[in-house]
C-alpha positions in Angstrom: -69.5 -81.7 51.6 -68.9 -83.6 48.4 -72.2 -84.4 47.7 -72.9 -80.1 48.3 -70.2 -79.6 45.4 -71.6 -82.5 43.3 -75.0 -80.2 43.6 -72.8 -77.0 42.9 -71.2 -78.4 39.7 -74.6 -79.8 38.5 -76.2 -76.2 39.0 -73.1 -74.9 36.8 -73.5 -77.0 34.3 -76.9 -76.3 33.7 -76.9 -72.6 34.2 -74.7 -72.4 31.3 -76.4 -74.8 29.1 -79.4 -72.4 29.5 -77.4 -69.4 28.6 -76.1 -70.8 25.8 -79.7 -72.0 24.6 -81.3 -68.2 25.2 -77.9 -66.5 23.5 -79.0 -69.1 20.4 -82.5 -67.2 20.7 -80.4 -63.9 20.7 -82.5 -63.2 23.6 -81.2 -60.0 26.2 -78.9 -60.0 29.2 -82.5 -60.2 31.5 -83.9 -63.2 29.7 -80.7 -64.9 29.3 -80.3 -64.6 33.4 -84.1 -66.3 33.2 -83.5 -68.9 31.2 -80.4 -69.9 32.9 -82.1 -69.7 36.4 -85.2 -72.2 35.7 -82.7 -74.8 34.0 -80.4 -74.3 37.0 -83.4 -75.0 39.4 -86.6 -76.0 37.8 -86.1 -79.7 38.1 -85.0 -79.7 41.8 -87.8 -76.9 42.8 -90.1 -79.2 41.7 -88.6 -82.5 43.8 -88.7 -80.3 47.0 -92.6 -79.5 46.3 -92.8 -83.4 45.6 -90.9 -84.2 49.0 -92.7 -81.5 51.2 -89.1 -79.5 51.6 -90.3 -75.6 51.9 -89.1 -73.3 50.8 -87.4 -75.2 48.4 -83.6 -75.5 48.1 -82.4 -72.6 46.6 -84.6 -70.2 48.4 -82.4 -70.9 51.6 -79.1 -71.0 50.4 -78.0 -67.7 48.6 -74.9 -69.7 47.4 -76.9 -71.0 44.2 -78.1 -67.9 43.4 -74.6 -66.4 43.3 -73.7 -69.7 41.2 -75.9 -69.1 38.6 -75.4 -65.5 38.0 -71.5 -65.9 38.2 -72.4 -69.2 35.4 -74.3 -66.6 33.5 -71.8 -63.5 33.2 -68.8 -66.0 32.7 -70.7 -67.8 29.7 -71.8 -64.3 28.0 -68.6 -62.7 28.6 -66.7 -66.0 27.0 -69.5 -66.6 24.7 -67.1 -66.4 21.8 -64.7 -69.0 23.2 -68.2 -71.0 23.6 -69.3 -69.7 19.9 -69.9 -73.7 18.7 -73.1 -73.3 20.5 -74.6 -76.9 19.8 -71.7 -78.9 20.9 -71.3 -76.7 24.2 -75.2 -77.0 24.8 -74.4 -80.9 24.6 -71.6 -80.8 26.6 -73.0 -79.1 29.5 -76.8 -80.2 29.8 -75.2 -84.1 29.3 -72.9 -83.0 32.7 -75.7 -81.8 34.1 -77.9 -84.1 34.2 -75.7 -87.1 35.6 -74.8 -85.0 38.2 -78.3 -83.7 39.4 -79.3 -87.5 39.1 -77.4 -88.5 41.7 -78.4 -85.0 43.8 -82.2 -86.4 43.1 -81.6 -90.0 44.5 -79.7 -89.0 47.2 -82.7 -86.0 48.7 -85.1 -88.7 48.3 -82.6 -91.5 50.1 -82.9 -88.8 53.2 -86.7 -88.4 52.8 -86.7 -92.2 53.3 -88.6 -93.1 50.0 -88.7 -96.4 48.0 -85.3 -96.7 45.8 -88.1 -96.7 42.6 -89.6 -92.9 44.0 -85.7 -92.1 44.7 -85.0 -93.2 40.8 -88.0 -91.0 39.9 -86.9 -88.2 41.6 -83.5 -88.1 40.2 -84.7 -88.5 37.0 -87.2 -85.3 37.4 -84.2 -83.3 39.1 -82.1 -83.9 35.7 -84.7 -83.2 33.4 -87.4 -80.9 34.5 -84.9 -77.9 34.2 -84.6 -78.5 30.4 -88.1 -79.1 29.9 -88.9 -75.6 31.6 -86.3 -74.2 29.3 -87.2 -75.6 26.1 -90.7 -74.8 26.6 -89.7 -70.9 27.2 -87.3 -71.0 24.3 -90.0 -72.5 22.3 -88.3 -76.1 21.4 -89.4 -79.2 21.5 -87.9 -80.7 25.2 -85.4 -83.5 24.9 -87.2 -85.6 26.6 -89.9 -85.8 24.5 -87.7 -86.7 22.0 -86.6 -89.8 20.8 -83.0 -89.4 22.5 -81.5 -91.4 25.2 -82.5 -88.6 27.8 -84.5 -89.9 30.8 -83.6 -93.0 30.0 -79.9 -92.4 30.7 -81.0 -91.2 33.9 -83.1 -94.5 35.3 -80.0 -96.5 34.0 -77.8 -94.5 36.2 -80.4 -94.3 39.2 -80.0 -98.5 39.4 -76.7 -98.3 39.0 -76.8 -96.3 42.0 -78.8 -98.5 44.0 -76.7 -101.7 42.3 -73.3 -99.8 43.5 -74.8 -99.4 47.2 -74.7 -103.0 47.9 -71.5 -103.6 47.2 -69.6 -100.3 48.1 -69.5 -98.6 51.4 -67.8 -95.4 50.2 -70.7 -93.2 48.8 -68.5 -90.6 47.2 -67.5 -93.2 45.0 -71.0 -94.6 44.4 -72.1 -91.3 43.4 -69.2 -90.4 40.6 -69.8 -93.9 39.2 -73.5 -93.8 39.0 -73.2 -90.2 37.6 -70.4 -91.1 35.4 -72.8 -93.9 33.6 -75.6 -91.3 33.1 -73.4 -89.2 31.5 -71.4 -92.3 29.0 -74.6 -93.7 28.2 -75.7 -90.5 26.8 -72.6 -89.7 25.2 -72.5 -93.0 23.4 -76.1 -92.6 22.3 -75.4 -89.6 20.6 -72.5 -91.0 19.2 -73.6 -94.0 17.6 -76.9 -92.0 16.9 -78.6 -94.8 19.3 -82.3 -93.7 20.0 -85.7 -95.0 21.6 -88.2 -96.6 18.9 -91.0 -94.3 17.5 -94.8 -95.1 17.9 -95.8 -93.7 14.4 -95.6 -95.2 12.0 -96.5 -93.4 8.6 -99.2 -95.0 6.4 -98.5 -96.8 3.3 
Protein backbone atom coordinates (compact mmCIF):
# COMPACT_ATOMS: atom_id res chain seq x y z
CA UNK A 1 0.00 0.00 0.00
CA UNK A 2 2.57 2.61 0.75
CA UNK A 3 4.82 1.80 -1.89
CA UNK A 4 1.25 2.01 -4.38
CA UNK A 5 0.92 5.80 -3.00
CA UNK A 6 4.65 6.46 -3.24
CA UNK A 7 3.90 5.44 -7.17
CA UNK A 8 0.68 7.65 -7.03
CA UNK A 9 2.50 10.74 -5.68
CA UNK A 10 5.40 10.23 -8.11
CA UNK A 11 2.74 10.02 -11.13
CA UNK A 12 1.34 13.57 -9.62
CA UNK A 13 4.28 15.10 -9.56
CA UNK A 14 5.16 14.48 -12.84
CA UNK A 15 1.85 14.98 -14.51
CA UNK A 16 2.01 18.41 -13.44
CA UNK A 17 5.59 19.18 -14.21
CA UNK A 18 4.49 18.25 -17.84
CA UNK A 19 1.50 20.58 -17.74
CA UNK A 20 3.38 23.21 -16.63
CA UNK A 21 6.19 22.64 -19.35
CA UNK A 22 3.34 22.41 -22.41
CA UNK A 23 1.29 25.59 -20.70
CA UNK A 24 5.07 27.33 -21.06
CA UNK A 25 4.66 26.20 -24.87
CA UNK A 26 1.05 27.82 -24.70
CA UNK A 27 0.16 24.61 -26.17
CA UNK A 28 -4.03 23.63 -26.06
CA UNK A 29 -6.09 21.77 -23.40
CA UNK A 30 -5.40 18.32 -25.87
CA UNK A 31 -1.67 18.66 -26.04
CA UNK A 32 -1.25 19.76 -22.56
CA UNK A 33 -3.28 16.40 -21.46
CA UNK A 34 -0.31 14.65 -23.92
CA UNK A 35 2.40 16.08 -22.59
CA UNK A 36 1.40 15.45 -19.11
CA UNK A 37 0.58 11.75 -19.85
CA UNK A 38 4.07 10.57 -21.41
CA UNK A 39 5.99 12.46 -18.46
CA UNK A 40 3.57 10.73 -16.03
CA UNK A 41 4.30 7.29 -17.74
CA UNK A 42 7.00 7.26 -20.25
CA UNK A 43 9.82 6.28 -17.98
CA UNK A 44 7.97 3.36 -16.25
CA UNK A 45 6.27 2.16 -19.75
CA UNK A 46 9.52 1.65 -20.87
CA UNK A 47 10.90 -0.44 -17.54
CA UNK A 48 7.81 -2.83 -17.91
CA UNK A 49 8.88 -3.39 -21.80
CA UNK A 50 12.54 -3.83 -20.29
CA UNK A 51 11.16 -6.38 -17.49
CA UNK A 52 8.73 -8.37 -19.80
CA UNK A 53 5.48 -6.87 -17.62
CA UNK A 54 2.54 -6.59 -20.45
CA UNK A 55 0.60 -4.65 -20.80
CA UNK A 56 2.54 -2.29 -19.00
CA UNK A 57 1.46 -0.68 -15.67
CA UNK A 58 -0.83 1.85 -16.37
CA UNK A 59 -2.80 -0.01 -18.98
CA UNK A 60 -4.25 -2.24 -16.08
CA UNK A 61 -4.91 0.07 -13.53
CA UNK A 62 -7.40 2.90 -14.57
CA UNK A 63 -6.42 4.61 -11.29
CA UNK A 64 -3.35 6.39 -13.09
CA UNK A 65 -5.21 7.44 -15.74
CA UNK A 66 -7.72 9.20 -13.47
CA UNK A 67 -4.50 10.65 -11.65
CA UNK A 68 -3.12 12.22 -14.36
CA UNK A 69 -6.15 13.87 -15.89
CA UNK A 70 -7.33 15.03 -12.28
CA UNK A 71 -3.19 16.40 -12.06
CA UNK A 72 -3.87 18.06 -15.36
CA UNK A 73 -7.34 19.99 -14.85
CA UNK A 74 -6.11 20.97 -11.23
CA UNK A 75 -2.75 22.52 -12.60
CA UNK A 76 -4.66 24.48 -15.61
CA UNK A 77 -7.41 25.56 -13.52
CA UNK A 78 -4.72 26.90 -10.67
CA UNK A 79 -2.27 27.70 -13.29
CA UNK A 80 -2.20 31.25 -11.95
CA UNK A 81 -1.42 30.26 -8.40
CA UNK A 82 1.35 28.09 -10.38
CA UNK A 83 2.10 31.29 -12.66
CA UNK A 84 6.16 31.15 -11.52
CA UNK A 85 6.36 28.46 -14.02
CA UNK A 86 10.21 27.65 -13.71
CA UNK A 87 10.35 27.29 -10.06
CA UNK A 88 7.13 24.97 -10.03
CA UNK A 89 8.59 22.90 -13.07
CA UNK A 90 11.69 22.45 -10.56
CA UNK A 91 9.79 21.72 -7.81
CA UNK A 92 7.66 19.06 -9.15
CA UNK A 93 9.99 17.09 -11.76
CA UNK A 94 12.80 17.22 -8.70
CA UNK A 95 9.70 15.29 -6.44
CA UNK A 96 9.23 13.25 -9.10
CA UNK A 97 11.95 11.74 -9.84
CA UNK A 98 13.06 10.60 -6.19
CA UNK A 99 10.00 9.16 -5.93
CA UNK A 100 9.75 7.11 -9.23
CA UNK A 101 13.40 6.05 -8.31
CA UNK A 102 12.53 4.20 -5.56
CA UNK A 103 9.13 2.75 -7.63
CA UNK A 104 12.05 1.66 -10.38
CA UNK A 105 14.24 -0.25 -7.83
CA UNK A 106 11.68 -1.72 -6.07
CA UNK A 107 9.71 -3.41 -9.73
CA UNK A 108 13.06 -4.67 -10.50
CA UNK A 109 13.81 -6.03 -6.70
CA UNK A 110 10.44 -8.22 -7.56
CA UNK A 111 11.66 -9.15 -11.02
CA UNK A 112 14.67 -10.61 -9.07
CA UNK A 113 17.43 -8.60 -11.01
CA UNK A 114 21.04 -7.60 -9.99
CA UNK A 115 20.83 -4.45 -7.37
CA UNK A 116 23.11 -2.63 -10.55
CA UNK A 117 19.96 -3.48 -13.28
CA UNK A 118 17.54 -2.55 -10.24
CA UNK A 119 19.74 1.01 -9.98
CA UNK A 120 19.35 1.22 -13.77
CA UNK A 121 15.83 0.77 -13.82
CA UNK A 122 15.05 3.32 -11.34
CA UNK A 123 17.09 5.71 -12.83
CA UNK A 124 15.23 5.15 -16.39
CA UNK A 125 11.70 5.22 -14.52
CA UNK A 126 12.76 8.87 -13.09
CA UNK A 127 14.07 10.13 -16.24
CA UNK A 128 12.71 8.76 -19.34
CA UNK A 129 9.40 10.67 -18.78
CA UNK A 130 11.24 14.06 -19.07
CA UNK A 131 13.24 12.96 -21.87
CA UNK A 132 9.87 12.07 -23.84
CA UNK A 133 8.67 15.38 -22.79
CA UNK A 134 11.39 17.60 -23.64
CA UNK A 135 11.89 16.00 -26.89
CA UNK A 136 7.94 16.81 -27.79
CA UNK A 137 8.31 20.29 -26.38
CA UNK A 138 11.30 20.66 -28.39
CA UNK A 139 14.05 21.31 -25.39
CA UNK A 140 17.05 20.00 -24.85
CA UNK A 141 16.33 16.93 -21.95
CA UNK A 142 17.85 17.45 -18.62
CA UNK A 143 19.63 14.73 -18.68
CA UNK A 144 21.62 15.50 -21.41
CA UNK A 145 22.54 18.34 -19.60
CA UNK A 146 25.17 19.13 -17.49
CA UNK A 147 22.83 19.08 -14.23
CA UNK A 148 22.90 16.70 -11.41
CA UNK A 149 19.93 14.72 -13.02
CA UNK A 150 20.65 10.87 -13.42
CA UNK A 151 23.21 11.24 -11.32
CA UNK A 152 21.01 12.09 -8.35
CA UNK A 153 19.19 9.12 -9.15
CA UNK A 154 22.19 6.28 -9.01
CA UNK A 155 23.19 8.11 -5.73
CA UNK A 156 19.87 7.49 -4.29
CA UNK A 157 19.49 3.85 -5.95
CA UNK A 158 22.82 2.83 -3.52
CA UNK A 159 21.60 4.44 -0.88
CA UNK A 160 18.74 2.26 -1.27
CA UNK A 161 20.59 -0.88 -1.46
CA UNK A 162 23.17 0.68 1.52
CA UNK A 163 19.83 1.35 3.74
CA UNK A 164 18.59 -2.42 3.04
CA UNK A 165 21.34 -3.92 5.02
CA UNK A 166 20.95 -2.21 7.88
CA UNK A 167 17.08 -1.48 8.12
CA UNK A 168 14.28 -3.98 8.12
CA UNK A 169 11.41 -1.48 7.76
CA UNK A 170 11.26 -0.79 3.92
CA UNK A 171 8.83 2.13 4.16
CA UNK A 172 11.46 3.77 5.77
CA UNK A 173 14.24 2.68 3.40
CA UNK A 174 12.22 4.00 0.61
CA UNK A 175 11.48 7.75 2.02
CA UNK A 176 15.23 7.94 2.85
CA UNK A 177 16.59 6.75 -0.36
CA UNK A 178 13.98 9.05 -2.17
CA UNK A 179 14.54 11.84 0.16
CA UNK A 180 18.54 11.79 -0.96
CA UNK A 181 17.53 11.82 -4.69
CA UNK A 182 15.61 14.65 -4.21
CA UNK A 183 18.38 16.93 -1.56
CA UNK A 184 21.11 16.04 -3.82
CA UNK A 185 19.38 17.60 -6.55
CA UNK A 186 18.17 20.44 -4.63
CA UNK A 187 21.60 21.27 -3.41
CA UNK A 188 23.07 21.01 -6.90
CA UNK A 189 20.86 23.52 -8.15
CA UNK A 190 21.55 25.53 -5.29
CA UNK A 191 25.09 25.87 -5.14
CA UNK A 192 24.98 25.69 -9.08
CA UNK A 193 27.02 22.24 -8.68
CA UNK A 194 27.19 20.43 -12.15
CA UNK A 195 28.95 17.46 -14.04
CA UNK A 196 32.27 18.48 -16.01
CA UNK A 197 31.89 19.35 -19.78
CA UNK A 198 33.81 17.30 -22.51
CA UNK A 199 34.45 20.36 -24.83
CA UNK A 200 36.57 22.28 -24.50
CA UNK A 201 36.65 25.38 -26.87
CA UNK A 202 39.90 25.98 -28.85
CA UNK A 203 42.35 28.54 -28.14
Amino acid sequence: MFFQILDILGTIAFAISGVLVALNKRMDPFGVLIIAFVTAVGGGSLRDVLIGIQPVSWMTNMTYVYVIFGATVFSIVFKSKLNFLRKSLFLFDTIGIGLYTVVGIEKGIVADLHPIICISLGTMTACFGGVIRDILCNEIPVIFRKEVYATACIIGGFTYFLLREFMADTNFVFIIAGTVVIVIRLIAVKFKISLPSLYKENT
